[in-house]
Backbone of each chain as nested JSON, in Angstrom:
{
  "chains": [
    {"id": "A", "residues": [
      {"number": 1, "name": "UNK", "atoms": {"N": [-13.26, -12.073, -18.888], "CA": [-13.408, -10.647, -18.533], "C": [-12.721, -9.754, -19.56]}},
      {"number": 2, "name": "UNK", "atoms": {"N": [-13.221, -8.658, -20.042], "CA": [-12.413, -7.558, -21.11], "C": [-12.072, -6.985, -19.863]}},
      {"number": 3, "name": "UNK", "atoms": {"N": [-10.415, -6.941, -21.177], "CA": [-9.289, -6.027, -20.055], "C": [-9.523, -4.482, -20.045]}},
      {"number": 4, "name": "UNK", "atoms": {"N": [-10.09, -4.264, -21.032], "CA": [-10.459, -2.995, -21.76], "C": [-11.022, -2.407, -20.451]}},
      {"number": 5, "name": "UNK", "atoms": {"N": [-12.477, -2.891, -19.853], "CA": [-13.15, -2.628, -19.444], "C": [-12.951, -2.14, -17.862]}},
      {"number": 6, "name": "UNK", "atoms": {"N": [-11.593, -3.076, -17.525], "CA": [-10.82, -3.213, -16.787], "C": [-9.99, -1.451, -16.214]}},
      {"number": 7, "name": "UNK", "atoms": {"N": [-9.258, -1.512, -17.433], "CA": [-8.684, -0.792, -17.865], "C": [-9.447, 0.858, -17.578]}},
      {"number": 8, "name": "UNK", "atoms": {"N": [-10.883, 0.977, -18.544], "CA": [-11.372, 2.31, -18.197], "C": [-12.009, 2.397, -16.777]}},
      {"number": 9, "name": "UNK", "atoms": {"N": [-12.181, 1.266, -16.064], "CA": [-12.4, 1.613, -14.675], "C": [-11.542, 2.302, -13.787]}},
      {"number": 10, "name": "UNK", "atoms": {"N": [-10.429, 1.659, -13.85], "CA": [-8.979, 1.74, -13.465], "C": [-8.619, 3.622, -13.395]}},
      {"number": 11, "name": "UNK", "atoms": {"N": [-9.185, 3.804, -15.1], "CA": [-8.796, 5.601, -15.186], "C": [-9.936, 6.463, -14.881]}},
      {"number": 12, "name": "UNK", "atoms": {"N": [-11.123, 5.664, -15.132], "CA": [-12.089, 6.742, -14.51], "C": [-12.293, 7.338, -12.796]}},
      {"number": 13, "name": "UNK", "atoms": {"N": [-11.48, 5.74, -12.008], "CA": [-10.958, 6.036, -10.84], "C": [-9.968, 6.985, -10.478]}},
      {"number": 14, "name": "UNK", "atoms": {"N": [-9.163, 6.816, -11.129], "CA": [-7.644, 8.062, -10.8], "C": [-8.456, 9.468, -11.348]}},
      {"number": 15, "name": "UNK", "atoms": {"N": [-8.851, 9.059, -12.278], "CA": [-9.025, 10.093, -12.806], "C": [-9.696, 11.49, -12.021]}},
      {"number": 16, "name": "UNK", "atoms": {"N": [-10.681, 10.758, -11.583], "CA": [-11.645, 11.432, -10.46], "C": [-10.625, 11.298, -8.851]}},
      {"number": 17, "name": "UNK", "atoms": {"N": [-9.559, 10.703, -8.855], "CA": [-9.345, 11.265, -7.463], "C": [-8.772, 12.245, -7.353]}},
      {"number": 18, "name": "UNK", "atoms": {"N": [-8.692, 13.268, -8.748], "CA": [-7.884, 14.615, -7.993], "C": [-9.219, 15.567, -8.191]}},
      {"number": 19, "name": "UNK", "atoms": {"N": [-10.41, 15.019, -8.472], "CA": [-11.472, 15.95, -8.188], "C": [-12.131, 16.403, -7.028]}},
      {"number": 20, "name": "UNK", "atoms": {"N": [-11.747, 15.522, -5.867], "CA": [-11.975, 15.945, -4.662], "C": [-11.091, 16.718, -4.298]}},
      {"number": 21, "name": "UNK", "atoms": {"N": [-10.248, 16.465, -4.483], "CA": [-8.826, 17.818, -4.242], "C": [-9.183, 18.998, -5.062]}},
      {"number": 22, "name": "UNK", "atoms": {"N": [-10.257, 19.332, -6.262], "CA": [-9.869, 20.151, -6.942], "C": [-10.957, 21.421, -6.291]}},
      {"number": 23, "name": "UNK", "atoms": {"N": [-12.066, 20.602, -5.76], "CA": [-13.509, 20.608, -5.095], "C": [-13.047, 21.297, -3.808]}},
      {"number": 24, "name": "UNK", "atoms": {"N": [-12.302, 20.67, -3.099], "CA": [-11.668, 21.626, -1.937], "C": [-10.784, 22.66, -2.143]}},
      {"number": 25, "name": "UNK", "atoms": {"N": [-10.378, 22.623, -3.252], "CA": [-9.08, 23.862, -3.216], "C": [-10.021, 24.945, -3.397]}},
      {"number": 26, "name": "UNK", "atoms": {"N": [-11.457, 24.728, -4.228], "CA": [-12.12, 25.718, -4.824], "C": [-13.144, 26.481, -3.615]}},
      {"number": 27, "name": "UNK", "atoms": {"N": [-13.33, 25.518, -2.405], "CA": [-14.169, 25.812, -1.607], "C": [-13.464, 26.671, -0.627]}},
      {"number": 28, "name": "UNK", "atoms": {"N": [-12.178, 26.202, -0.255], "CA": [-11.469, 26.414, 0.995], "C": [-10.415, 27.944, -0.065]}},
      {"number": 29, "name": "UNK", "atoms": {"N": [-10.254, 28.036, -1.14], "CA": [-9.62, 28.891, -1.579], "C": [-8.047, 28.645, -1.112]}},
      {"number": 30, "name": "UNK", "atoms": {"N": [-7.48, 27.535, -0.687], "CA": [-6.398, 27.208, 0.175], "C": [-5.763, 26.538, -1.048]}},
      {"number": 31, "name": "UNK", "atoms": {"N": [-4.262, 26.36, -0.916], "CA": [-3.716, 25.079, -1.497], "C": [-2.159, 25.357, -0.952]}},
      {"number": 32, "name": "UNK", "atoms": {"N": [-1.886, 25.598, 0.249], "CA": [-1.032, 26.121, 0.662], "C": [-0.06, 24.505, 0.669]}},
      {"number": 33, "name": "UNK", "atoms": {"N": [-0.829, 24.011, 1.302], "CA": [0.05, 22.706, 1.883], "C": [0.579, 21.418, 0.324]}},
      {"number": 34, "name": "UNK", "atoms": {"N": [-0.187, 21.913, -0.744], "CA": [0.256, 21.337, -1.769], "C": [0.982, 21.481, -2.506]}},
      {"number": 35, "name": "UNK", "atoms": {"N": [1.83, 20.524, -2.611], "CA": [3.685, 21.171, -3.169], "C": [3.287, 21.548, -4.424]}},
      {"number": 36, "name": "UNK", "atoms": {"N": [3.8, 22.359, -5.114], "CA": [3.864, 23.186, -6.166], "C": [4.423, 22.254, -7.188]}},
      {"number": 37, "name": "UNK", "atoms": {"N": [5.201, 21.108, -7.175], "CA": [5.901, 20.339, -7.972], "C": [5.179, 18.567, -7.758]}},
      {"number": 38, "name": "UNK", "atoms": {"N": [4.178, 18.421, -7.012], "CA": [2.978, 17.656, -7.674], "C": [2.198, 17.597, -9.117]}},
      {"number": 39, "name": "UNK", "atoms": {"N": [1.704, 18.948, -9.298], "CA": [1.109, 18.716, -10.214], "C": [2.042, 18.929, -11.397]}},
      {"number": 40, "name": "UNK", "atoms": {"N": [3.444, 20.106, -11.25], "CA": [3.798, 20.021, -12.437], "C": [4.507, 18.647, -12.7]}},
      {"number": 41, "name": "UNK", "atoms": {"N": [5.172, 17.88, -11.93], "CA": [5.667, 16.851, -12.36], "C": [4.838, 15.582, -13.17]}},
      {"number": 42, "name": "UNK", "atoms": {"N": [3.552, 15.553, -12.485], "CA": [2.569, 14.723, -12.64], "C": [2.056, 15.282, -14.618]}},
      {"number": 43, "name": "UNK", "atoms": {"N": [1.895, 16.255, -14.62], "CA": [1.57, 16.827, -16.097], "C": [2.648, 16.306, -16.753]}},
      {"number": 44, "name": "UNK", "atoms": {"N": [3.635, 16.275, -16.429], "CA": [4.811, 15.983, -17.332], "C": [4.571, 14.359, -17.943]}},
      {"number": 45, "name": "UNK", "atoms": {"N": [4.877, 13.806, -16.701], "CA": [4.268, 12.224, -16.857], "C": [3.564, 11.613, -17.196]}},
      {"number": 46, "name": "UNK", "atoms": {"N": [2.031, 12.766, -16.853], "CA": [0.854, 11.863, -17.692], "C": [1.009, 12.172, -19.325]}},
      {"number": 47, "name": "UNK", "atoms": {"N": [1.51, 13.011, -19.343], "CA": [1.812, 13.579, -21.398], "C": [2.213, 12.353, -21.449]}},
      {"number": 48, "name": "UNK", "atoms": {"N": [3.796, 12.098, -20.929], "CA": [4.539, 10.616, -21.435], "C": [3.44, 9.513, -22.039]}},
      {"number": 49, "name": "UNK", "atoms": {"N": [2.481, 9.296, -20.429], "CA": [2.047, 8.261, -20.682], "C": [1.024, 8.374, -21.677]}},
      {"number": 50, "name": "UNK", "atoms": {"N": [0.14, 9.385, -21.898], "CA": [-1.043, 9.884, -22.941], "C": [0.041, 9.427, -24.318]}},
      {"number": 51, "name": "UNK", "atoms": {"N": [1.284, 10.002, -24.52], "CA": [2.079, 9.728, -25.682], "C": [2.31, 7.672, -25.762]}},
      {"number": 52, "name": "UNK", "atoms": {"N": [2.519, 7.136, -24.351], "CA": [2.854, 5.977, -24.723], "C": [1.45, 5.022, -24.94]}},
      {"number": 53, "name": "UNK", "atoms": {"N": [-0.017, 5.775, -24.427], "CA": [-1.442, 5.322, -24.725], "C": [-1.398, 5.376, -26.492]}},
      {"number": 54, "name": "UNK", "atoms": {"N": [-1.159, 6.391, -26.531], "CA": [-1.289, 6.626, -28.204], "C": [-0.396, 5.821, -29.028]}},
      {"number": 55, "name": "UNK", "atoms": {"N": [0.63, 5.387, -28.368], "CA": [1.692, 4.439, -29.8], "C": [0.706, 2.824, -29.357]}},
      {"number": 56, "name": "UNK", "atoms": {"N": [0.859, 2.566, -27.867], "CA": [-0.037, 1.424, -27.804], "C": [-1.584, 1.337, -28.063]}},
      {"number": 57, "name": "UNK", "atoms": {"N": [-2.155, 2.468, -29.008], "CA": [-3.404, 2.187, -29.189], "C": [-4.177, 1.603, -27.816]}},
      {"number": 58, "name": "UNK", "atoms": {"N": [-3.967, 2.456, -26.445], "CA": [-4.87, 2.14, -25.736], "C": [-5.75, 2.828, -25.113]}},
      {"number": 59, "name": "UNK", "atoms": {"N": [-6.755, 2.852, -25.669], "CA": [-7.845, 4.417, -25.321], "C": [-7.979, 4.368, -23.495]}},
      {"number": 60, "name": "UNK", "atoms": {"N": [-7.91, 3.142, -22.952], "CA": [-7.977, 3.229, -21.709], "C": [-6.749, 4.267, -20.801]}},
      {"number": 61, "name": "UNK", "atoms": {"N": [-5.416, 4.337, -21.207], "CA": [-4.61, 4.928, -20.834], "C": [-4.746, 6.421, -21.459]}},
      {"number": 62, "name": "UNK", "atoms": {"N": [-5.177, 6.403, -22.857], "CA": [-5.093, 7.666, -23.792], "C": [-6.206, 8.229, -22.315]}},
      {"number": 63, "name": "UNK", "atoms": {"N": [-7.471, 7.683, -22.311], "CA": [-8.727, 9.035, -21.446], "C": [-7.962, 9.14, -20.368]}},
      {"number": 64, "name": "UNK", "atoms": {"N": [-7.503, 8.443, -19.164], "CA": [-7.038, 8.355, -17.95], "C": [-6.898, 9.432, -18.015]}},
      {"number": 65, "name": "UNK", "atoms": {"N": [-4.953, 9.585, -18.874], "CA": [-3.933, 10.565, -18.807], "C": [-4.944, 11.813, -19.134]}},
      {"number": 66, "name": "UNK", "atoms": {"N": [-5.912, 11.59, -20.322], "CA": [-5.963, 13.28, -20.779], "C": [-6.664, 14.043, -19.394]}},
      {"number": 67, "name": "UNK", "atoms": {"N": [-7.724, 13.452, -19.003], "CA": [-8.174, 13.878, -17.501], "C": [-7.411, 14.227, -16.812]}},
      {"number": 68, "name": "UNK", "atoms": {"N": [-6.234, 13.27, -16.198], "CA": [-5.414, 13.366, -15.482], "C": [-4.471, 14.742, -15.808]}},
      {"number": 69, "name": "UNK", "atoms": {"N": [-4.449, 14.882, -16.639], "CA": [-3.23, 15.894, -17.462], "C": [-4.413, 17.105, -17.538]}},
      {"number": 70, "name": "UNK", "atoms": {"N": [-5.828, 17.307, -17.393], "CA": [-6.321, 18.695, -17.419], "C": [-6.649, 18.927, -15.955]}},
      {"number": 71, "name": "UNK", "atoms": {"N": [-7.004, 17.654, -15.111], "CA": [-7.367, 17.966, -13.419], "C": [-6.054, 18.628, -13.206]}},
      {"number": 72, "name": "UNK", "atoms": {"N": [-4.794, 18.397, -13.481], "CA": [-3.576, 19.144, -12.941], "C": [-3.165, 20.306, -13.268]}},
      {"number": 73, "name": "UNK", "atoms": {"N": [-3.063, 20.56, -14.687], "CA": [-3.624, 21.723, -15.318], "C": [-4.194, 22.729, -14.566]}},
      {"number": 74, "name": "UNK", "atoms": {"N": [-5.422, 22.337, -13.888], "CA": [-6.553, 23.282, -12.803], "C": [-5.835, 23.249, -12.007]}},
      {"number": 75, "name": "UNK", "atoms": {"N": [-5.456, 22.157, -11.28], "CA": [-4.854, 22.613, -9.933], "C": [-3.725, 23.511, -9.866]}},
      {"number": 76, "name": "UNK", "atoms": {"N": [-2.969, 22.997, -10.785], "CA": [-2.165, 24.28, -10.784], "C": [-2.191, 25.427, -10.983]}},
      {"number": 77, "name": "UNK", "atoms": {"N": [-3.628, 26.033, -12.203], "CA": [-4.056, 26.982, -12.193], "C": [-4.824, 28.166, -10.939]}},
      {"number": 78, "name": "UNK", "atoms": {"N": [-5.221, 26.89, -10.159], "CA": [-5.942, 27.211, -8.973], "C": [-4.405, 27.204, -7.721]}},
      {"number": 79, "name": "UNK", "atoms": {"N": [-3.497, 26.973, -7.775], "CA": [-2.565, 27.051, -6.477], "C": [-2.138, 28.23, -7.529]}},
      {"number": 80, "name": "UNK", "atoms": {"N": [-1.941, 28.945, -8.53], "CA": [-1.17, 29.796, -8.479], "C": [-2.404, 31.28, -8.489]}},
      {"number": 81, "name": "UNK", "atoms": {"N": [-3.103, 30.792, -8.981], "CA": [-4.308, 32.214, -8.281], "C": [-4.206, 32.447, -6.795]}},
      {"number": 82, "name": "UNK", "atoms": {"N": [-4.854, 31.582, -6.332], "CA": [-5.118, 31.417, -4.714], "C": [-3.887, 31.757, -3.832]}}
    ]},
    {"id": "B", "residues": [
      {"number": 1, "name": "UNK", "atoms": {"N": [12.656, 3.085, -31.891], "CA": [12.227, 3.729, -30.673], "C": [11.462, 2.342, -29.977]}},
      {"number": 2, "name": "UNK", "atoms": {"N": [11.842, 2.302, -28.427], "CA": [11.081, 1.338, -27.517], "C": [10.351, 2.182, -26.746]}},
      {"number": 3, "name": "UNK", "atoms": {"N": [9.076, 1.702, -26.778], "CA": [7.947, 2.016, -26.355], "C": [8.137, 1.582, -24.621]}},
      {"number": 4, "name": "UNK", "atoms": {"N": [8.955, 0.521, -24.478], "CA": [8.54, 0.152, -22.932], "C": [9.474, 1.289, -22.286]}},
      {"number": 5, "name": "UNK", "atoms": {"N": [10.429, 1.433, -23.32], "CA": [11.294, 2.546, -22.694], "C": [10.516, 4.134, -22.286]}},
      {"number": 6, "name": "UNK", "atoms": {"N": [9.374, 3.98, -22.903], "CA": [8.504, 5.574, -22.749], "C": [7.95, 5.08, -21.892]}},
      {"number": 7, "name": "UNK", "atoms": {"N": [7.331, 3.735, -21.583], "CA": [6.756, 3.658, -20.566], "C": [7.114, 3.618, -19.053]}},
      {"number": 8, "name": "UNK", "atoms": {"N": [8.21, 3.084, -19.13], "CA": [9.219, 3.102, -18.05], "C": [9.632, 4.932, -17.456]}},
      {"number": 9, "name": "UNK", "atoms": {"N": [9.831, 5.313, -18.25], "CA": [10.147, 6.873, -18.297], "C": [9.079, 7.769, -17.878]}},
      {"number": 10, "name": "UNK", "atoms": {"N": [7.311, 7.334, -18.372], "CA": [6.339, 8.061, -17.574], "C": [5.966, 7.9, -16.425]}},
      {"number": 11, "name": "UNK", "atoms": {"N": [6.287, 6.486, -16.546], "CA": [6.004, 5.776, -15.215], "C": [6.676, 6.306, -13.959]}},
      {"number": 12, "name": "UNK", "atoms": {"N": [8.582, 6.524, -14.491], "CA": [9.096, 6.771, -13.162], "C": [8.895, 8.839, -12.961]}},
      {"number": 13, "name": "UNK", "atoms": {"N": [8.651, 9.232, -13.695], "CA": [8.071, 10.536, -13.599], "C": [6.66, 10.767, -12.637]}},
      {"number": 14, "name": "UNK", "atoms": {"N": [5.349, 10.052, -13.192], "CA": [4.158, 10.12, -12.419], "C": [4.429, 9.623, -11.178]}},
      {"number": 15, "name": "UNK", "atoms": {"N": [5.486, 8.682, -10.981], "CA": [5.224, 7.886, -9.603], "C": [6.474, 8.954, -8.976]}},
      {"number": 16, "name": "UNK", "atoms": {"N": [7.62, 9.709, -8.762], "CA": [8.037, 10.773, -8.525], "C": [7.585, 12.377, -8.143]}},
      {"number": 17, "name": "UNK", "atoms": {"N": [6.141, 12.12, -8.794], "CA": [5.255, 13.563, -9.027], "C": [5.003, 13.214, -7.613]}},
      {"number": 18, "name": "UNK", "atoms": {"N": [4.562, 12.645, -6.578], "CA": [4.27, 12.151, -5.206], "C": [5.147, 12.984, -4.335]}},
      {"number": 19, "name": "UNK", "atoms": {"N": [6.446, 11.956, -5.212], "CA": [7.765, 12.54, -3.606], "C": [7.593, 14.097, -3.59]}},
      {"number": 20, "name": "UNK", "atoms": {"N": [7.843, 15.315, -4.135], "CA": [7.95, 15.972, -3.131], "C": [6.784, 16.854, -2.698]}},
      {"number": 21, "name": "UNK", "atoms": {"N": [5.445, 16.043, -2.75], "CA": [4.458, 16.348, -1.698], "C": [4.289, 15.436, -0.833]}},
      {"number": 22, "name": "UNK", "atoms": {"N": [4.893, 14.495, -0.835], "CA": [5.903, 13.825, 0.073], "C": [6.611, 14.443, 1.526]}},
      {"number": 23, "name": "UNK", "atoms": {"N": [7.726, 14.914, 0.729], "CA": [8.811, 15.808, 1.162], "C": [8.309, 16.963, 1.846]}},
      {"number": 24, "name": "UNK", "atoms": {"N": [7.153, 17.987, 1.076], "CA": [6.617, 18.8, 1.513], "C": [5.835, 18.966, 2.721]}},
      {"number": 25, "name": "UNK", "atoms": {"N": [4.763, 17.778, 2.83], "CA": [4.314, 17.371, 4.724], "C": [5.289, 16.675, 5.39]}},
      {"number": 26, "name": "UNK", "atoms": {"N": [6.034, 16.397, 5.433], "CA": [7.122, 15.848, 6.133], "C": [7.526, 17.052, 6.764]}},
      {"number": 27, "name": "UNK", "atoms": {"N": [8.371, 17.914, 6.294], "CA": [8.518, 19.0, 6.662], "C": [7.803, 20.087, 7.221]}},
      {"number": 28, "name": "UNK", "atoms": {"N": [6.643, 20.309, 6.665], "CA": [5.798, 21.234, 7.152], "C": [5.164, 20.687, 8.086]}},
      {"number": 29, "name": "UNK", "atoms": {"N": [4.768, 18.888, 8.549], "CA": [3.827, 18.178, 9.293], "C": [2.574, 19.068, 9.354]}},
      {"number": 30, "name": "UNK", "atoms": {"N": [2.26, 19.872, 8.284], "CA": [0.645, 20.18, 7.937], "C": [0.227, 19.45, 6.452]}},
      {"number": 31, "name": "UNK", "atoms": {"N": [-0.701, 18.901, 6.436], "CA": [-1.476, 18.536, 5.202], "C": [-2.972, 18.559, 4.698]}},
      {"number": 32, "name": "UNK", "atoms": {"N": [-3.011, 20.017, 5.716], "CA": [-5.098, 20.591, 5.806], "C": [-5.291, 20.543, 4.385]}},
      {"number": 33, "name": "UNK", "atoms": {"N": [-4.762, 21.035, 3.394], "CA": [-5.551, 21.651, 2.65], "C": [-5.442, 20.127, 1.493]}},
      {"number": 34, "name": "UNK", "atoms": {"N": [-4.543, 19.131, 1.871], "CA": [-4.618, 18.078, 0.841], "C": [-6.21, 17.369, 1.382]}},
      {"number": 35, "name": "UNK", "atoms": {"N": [-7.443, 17.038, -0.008], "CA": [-8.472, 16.397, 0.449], "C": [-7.889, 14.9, 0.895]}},
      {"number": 36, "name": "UNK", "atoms": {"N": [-8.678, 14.239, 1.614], "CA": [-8.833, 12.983, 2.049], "C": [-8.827, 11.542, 0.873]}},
      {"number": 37, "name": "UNK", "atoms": {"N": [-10.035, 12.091, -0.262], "CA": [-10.358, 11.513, -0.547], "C": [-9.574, 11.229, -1.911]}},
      {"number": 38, "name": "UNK", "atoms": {"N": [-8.141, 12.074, -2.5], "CA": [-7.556, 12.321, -3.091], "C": [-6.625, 10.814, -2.734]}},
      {"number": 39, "name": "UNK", "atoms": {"N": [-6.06, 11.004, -1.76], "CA": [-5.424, 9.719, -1.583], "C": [-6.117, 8.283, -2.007]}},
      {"number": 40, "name": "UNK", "atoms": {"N": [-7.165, 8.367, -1.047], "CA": [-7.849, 7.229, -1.12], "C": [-8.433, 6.532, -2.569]}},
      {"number": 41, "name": "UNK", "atoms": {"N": [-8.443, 8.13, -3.498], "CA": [-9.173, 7.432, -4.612], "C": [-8.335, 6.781, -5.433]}},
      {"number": 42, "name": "UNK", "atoms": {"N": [-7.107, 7.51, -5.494], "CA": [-5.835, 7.41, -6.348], "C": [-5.279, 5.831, -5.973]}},
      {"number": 43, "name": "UNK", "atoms": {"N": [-5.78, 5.368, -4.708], "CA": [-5.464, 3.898, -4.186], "C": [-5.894, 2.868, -4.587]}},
      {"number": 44, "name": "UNK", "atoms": {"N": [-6.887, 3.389, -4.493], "CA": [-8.243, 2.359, -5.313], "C": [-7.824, 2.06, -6.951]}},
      {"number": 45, "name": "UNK", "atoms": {"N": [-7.666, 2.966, -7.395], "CA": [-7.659, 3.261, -8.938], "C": [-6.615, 3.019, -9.319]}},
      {"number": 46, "name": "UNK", "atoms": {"N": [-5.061, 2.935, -8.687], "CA": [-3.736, 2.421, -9.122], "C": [-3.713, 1.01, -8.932]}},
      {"number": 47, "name": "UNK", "atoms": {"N": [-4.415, 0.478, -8.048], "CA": [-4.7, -1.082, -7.602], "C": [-5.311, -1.313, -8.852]}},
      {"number": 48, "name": "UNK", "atoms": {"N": [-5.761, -1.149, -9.201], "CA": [-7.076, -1.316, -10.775], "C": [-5.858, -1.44, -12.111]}},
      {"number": 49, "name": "UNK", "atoms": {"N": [-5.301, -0.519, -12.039], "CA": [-4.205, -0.171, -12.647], "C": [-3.33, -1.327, -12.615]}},
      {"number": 50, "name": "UNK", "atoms": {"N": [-2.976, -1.282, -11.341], "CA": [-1.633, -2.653, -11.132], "C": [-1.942, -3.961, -12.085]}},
      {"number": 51, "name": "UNK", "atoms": {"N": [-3.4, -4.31, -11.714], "CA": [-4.324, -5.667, -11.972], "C": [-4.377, -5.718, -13.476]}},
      {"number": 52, "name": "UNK", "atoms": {"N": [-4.459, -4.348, -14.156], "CA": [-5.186, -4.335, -15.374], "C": [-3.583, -4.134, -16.21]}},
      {"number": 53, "name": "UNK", "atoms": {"N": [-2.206, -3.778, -15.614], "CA": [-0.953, -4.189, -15.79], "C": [-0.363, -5.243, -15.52]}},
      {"number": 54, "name": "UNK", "atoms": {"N": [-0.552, -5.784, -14.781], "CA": [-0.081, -7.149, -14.572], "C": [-1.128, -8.497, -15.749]}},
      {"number": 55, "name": "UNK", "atoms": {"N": [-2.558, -8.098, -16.093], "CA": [-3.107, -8.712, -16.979], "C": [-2.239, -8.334, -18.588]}},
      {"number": 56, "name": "UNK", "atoms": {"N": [-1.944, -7.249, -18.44], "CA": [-1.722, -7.14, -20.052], "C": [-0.189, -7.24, -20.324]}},
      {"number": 57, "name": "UNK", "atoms": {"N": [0.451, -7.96, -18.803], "CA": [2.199, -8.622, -19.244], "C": [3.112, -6.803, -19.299]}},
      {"number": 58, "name": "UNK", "atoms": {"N": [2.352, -5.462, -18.757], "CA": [3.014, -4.495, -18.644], "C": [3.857, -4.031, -18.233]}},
      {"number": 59, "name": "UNK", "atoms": {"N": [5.199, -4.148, -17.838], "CA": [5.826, -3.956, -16.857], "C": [6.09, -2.641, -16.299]}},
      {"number": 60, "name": "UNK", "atoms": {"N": [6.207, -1.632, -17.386], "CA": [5.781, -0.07, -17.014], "C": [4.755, 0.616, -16.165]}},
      {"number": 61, "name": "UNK", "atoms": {"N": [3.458, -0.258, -16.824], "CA": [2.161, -0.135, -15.913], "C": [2.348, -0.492, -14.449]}},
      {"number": 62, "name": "UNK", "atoms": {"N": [2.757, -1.87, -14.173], "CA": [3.02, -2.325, -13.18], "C": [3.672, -1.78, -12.357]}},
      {"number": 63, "name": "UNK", "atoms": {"N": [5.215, -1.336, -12.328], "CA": [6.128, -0.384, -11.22], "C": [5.243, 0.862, -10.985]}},
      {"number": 64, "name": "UNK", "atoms": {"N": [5.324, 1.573, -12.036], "CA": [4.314, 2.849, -12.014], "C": [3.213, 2.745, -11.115]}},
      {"number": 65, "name": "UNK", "atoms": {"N": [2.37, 1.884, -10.648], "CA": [1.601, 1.879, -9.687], "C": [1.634, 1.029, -8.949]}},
      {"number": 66, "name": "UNK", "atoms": {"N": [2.683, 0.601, -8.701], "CA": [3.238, 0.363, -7.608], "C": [3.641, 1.169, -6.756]}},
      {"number": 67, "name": "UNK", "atoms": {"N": [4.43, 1.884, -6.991], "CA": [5.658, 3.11, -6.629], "C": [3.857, 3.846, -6.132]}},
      {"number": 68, "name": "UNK", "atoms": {"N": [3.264, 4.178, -7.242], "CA": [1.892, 5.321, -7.138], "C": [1.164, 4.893, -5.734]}},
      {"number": 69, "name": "UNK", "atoms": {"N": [1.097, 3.6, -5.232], "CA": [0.054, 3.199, -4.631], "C": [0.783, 3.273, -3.294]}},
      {"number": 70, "name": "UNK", "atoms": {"N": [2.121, 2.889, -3.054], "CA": [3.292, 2.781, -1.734], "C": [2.778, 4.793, -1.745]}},
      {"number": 71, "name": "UNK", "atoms": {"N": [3.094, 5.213, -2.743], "CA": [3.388, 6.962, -1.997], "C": [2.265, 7.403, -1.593]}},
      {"number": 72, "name": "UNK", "atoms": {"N": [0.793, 6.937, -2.077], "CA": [-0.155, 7.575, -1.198], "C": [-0.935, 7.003, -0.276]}},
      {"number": 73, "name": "UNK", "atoms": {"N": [-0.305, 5.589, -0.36], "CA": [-0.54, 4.978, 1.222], "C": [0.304, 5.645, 2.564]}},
      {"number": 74, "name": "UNK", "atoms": {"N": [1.281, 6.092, 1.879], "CA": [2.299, 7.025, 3.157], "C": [1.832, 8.496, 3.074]}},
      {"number": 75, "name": "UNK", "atoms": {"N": [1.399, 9.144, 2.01], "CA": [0.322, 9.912, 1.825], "C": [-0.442, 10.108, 2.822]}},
      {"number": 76, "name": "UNK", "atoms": {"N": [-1.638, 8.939, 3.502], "CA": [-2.542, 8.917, 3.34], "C": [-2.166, 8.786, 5.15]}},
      {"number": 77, "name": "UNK", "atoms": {"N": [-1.328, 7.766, 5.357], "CA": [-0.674, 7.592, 6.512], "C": [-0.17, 9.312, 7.17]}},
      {"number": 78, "name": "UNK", "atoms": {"N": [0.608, 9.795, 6.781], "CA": [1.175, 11.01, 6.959], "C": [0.164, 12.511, 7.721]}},
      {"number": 79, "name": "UNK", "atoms": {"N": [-1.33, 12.462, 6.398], "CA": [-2.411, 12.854, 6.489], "C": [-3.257, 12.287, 7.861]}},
      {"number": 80, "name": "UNK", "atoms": {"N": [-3.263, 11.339, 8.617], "CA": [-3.777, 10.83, 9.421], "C": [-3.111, 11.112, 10.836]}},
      {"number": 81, "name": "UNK", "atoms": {"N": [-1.609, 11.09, 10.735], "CA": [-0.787, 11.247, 12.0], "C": [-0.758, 12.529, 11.991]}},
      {"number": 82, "name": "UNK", "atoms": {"N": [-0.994, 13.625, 11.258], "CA": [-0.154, 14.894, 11.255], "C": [-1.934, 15.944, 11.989]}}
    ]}
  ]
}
């Protein structure tokens, strides 16, 4: 089995699970109940890890994080409009 | 520079980004506006993660979704009782 393959499943999954969250914040105009220090902490972390994808040459972690690091991006853009 | 050391370091950051939306329904015991499927996907996809860390001897990968997969199973738990 390629681990690789493994690997971009793995992030195309996470990746997409804050799109249902992003899908409701946009519908419901709500994001009351979502701590404010989710997403910024999470941005912080996925940089790390996007930085530790990039020394390990692993594009599977490099796409995850960058997704991961712009879905939060929005959300946070969207909890501080809303 | 050690790399496992960055990894260790994003790791315990992303898997922290949880606690205090955590902390936050605990307290408030509301979690309307978190989607459903946010948890669930992030479960799926850190399990993928774990597998595709534990294949490549990661140990960063590994805690990191570990820690990721325990907080939105209580997440997900929390979301269900509340």
């Amino acid at each position: 089995m390629d681990w690789m393959l493994l690997g971009l499943l793995a992030g195309a999954i996470t990746s997409s699970g804050f799109i249902p969250q992003l899908v409701r914040g946009f519908r419901t105009k709500k994001l009351d109940d979502i701590s404010l220090y989710m997403p910024l902490v999470l941005i912080s972390g996925m940089t790390l890890w996007l930085l530790y994808g990039i020394m390990l040459h692993d594009i599977s972690i490099m796409i995850a994080n960058s997704v991961g690091v712009s879905c939060n991006l929005l959300l946070l853009t969207m909890k501080k409009i809303y």
